[in-house]
C-alpha positions in Angstrom: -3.1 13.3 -15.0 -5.0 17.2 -14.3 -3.2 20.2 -13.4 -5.0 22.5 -11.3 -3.8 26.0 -10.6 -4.8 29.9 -10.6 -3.5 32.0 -13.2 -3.9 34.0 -16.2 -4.6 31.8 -19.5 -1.2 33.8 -21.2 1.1 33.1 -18.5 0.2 29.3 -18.8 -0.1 29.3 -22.6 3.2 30.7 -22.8 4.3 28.3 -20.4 3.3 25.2 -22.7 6.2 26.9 -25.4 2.9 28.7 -26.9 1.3 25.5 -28.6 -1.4 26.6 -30.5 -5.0 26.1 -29.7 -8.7 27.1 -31.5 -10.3 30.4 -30.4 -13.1 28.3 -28.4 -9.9 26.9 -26.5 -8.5 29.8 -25.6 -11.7 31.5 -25.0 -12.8 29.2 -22.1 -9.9 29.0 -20.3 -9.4 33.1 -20.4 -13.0 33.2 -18.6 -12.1 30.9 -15.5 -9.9 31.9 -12.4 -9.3 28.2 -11.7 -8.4 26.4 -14.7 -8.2 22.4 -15.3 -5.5 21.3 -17.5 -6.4 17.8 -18.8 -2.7 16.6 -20.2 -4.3 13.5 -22.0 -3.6 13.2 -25.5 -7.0 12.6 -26.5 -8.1 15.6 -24.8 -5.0 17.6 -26.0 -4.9 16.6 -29.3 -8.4 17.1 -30.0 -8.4 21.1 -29.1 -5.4 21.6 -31.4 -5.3 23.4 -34.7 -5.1 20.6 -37.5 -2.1 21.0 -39.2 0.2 21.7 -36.4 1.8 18.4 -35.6 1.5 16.4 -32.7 1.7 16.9 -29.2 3.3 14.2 -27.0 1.7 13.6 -23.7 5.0 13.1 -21.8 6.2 17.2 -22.9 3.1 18.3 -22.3 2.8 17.1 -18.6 6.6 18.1 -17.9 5.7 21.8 -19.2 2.8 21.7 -17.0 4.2 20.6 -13.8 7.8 22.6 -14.5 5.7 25.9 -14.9 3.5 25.6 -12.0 6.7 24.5 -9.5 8.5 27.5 -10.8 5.5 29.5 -10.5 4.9 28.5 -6.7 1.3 27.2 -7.9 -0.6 24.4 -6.6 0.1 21.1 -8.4 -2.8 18.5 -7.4 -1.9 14.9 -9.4 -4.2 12.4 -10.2 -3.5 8.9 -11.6 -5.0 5.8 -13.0 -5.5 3.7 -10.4 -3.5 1.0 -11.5 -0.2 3.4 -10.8 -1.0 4.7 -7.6 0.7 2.2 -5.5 4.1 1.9 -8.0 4.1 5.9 -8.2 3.9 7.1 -4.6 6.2 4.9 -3.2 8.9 5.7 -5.9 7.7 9.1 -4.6 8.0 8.9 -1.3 11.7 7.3 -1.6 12.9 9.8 -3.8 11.6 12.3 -1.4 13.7 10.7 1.5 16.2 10.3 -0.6 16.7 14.1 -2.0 16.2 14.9 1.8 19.2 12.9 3.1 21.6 14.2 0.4 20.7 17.8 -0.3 19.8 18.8 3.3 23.0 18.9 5.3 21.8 19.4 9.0 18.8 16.9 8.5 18.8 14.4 11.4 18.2 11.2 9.7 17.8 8.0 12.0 17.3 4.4 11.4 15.6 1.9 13.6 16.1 -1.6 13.4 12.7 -3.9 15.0 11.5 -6.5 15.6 7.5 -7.8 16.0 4.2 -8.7 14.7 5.0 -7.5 11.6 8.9 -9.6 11.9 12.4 -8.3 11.5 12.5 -4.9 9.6 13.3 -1.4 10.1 12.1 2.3 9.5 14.4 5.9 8.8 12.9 9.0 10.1 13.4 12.0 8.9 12.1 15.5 10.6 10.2 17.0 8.0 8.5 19.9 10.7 9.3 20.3 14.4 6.2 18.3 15.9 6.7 16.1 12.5 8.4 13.5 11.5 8.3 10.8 8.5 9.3 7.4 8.3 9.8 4.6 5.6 10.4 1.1 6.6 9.9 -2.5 6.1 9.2 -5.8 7.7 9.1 -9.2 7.4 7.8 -12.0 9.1 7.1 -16.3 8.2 5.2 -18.0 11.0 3.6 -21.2 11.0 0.7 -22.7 13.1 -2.6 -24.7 13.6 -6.1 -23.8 12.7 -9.7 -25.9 12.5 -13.3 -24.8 11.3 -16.0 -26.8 12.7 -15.3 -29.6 9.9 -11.8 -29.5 9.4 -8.1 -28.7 10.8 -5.3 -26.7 8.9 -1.7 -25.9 9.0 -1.3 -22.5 8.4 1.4 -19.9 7.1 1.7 -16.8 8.0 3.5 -14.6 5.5 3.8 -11.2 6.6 5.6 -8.5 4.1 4.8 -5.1 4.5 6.4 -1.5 2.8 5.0 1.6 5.1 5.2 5.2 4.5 4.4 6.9 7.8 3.6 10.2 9.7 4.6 10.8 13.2 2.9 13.5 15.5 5.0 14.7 18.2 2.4 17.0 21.1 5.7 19.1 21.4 9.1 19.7 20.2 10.5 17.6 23.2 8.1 14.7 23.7 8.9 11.0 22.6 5.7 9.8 22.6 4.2 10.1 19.0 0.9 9.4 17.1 1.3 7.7 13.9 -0.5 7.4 10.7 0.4 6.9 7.1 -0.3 3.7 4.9 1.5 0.0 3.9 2.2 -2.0 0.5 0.3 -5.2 2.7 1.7 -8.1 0.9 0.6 -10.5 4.1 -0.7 -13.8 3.3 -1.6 -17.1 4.6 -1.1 -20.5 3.2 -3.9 -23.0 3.6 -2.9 -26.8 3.7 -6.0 -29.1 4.5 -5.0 -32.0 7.2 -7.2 -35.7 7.1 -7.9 -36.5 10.8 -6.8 -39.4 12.6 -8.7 -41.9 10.2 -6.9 -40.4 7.3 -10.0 -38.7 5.7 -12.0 -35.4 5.5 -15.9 -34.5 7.0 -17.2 -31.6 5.5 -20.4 -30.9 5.5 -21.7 -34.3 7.2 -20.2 -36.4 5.0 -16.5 -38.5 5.1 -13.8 -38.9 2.1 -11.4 -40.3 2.3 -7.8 -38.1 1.8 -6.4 -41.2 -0.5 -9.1 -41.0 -2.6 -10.0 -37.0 -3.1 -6.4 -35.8 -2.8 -4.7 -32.7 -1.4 -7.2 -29.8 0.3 -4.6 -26.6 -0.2 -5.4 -22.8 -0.7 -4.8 -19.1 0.4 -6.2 -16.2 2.9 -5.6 -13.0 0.8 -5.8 -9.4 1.8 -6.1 -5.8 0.6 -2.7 -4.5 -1.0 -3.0 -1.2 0.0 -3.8 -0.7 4.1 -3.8 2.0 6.5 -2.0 2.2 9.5 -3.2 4.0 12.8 -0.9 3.9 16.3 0.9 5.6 18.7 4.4 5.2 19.8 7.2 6.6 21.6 10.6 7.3 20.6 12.3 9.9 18.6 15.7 9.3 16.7 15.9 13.1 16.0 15.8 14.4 19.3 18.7 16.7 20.1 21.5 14.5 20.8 23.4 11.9 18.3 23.7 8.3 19.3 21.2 5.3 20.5 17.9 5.1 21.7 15.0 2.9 22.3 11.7 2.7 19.9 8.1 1.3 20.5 4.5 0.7 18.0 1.7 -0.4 19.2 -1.0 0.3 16.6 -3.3 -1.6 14.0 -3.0 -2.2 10.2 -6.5 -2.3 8.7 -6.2 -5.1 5.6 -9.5 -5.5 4.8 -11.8 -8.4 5.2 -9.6 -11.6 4.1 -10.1 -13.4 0.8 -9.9 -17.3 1.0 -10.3 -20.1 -1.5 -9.7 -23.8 -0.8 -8.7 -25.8 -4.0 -8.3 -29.9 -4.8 -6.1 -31.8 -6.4 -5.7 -35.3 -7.5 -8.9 -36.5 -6.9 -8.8 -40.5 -7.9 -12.3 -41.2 -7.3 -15.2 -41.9 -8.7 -16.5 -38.7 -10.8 -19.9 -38.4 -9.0 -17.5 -37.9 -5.6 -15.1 -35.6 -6.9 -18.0 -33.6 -7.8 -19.4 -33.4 -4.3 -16.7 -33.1 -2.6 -15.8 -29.8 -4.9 -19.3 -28.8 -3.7 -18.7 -29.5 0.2 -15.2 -27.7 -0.5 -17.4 -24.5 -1.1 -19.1 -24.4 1.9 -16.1 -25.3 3.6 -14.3 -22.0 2.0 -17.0 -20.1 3.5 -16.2 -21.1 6.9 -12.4 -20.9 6.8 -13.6 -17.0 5.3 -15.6 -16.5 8.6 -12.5 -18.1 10.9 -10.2 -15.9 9.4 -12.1 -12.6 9.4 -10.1 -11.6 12.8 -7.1 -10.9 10.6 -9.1 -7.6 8.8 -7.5 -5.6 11.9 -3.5 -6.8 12.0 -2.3 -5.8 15.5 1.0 -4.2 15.3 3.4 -4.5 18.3 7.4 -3.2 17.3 10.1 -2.4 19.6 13.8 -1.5 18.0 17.1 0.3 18.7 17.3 3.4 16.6 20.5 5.5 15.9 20.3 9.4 15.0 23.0 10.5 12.6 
């Protein structure tokens, strides 16, 4: 994690609970207006004085963060990749959460919807006049037929997706709102290879038959992390209290799909169950360029919200 903020080097060190640093240290950070805090313990630990004891990483980033909020500094976070999607959305709902309790006039609605992206729902909560934010949910299983040139599927759509959104309003009284923010995208679809009528697959020119090779399952996959552009209209915390009507119509950008196509119990000869792996593979390519229509989700949502 870095720290980033404008100050004088004694303010900050005293800040820290006056940890003790070499003269080079101390030196640099005195001759820079804009000073980068690297809270690291390797990076920490190796600018101490020996002797002094440890510094644990966890303090040290607490000091940091405490004396720049009490300070009304800039704090600009960074973190390992890994943690981004975990941390902000913890983030985000404490946010909301703080909001609804500790903020007594705060008009706080809840939508409940229903559409492309299944049953779920979203609260919004003003965060500026012309600005609202909303965290929500949905979930959707839907089931249905597919085919590549060579073969037909049955196909299951699994859509589960965690937003965090923005809404633009173009004044204080208008309903209509652009939207933009970003979605945990845990869609998916399940892949389940059918034998035509003879009761066998062609792929690639050639014929097995499904008795013999086995079961022809696998999975579309898509990027966890997607943004989300729209407009809508609806506002649950316009003046009055009470029921109103909400709309989405917007796109979730997933990525370019991820497929694979995997056998099981193949019975026949070894030779075969080689080559049909082989013709599998370029049959995975195919289903990859049948599916690539998915890397722009089309979102469609109407609900009934209520302003508290």
């Amino acid at each position: 994690m870095t720290v980033l903020f404008k100050d004088s080097f004694q303010r900050i060190y005293s800040g820290l609970h006056q940890t003790p640093h070499s003269p080079a240290f101390i030196d640099s950070w005195q001759q820079h207006s804009v000073f980068s805090f690297n809270v690291s313990l390797t990076s920490l630990i190796s600018k101490k004085k020996s002797g002094t004891g440890a510094i644990h990483g966890s303090h040290m980033r607490l000091y940091a963060v405490q004396f720049c909020v009490s300070e009304n500094l800039p704090v600009v976070l960074a973190f390992h990749r890994k943690h981004i999607v975990k941390k902000t959305f913890a983030a985000l709902g404490l946010i909301a959460g703080w909001m609804m309790t500790s903020t007594s006039h705060a008009e706080v609605g809840v939508a409940g919807e229903i559409g492309t992206t299944g049953i779920g729902f979203h609260a919004s909560i003003p965060v500026q006049p012309n600005l609202n934010a909303r965290l929500g949910l949905g979930y959707l299983g839907y089931s249905y037929s597919g085919s590549t040139s060579d073969m037909d599927y049955k196909l299951k759509l699994k859509a589960n997706t965690y937003d965090a959104l923005l809404d633009w309003y173009p004044n204080a009284d208008s309903s209509f709102r652009v939207t933009t923010g970003l979605a945990y995208n845990g869609n998916k679809i399940d892949v389940d290879a059918q034998p035509n009528a003879a009761g066998s697959y062609t792929i690639n020119g050639r014929s097995y038959s499904a008795g013999s090779v086995g079961q022809v399952t696998g999975k579309v996959s898509f990027n966890k992390i997607a943004p989300y552009l729209g407009i809508g209209w609806g506002r649950p915390s316009s003046k009055d209290k009470g029921w109103s009507f909400s709309t989405d119509i917007g796109v979730l950008l997933q990525g370019s799909p991820r497929t694979t196509l995997s056998n099981t119990g193949c019975g026949a000869a070894s030779a075969v169950c080689t080559q049909f792996t082989n013709d599998l593979a370029r049959e995975n390519e195919q289903l990859q360029d049948e599916v690539k229509r998915f890397k722009a989700y089309p979102v469609l949502r109407v609900g009934v919200s209520y302003k508290f």
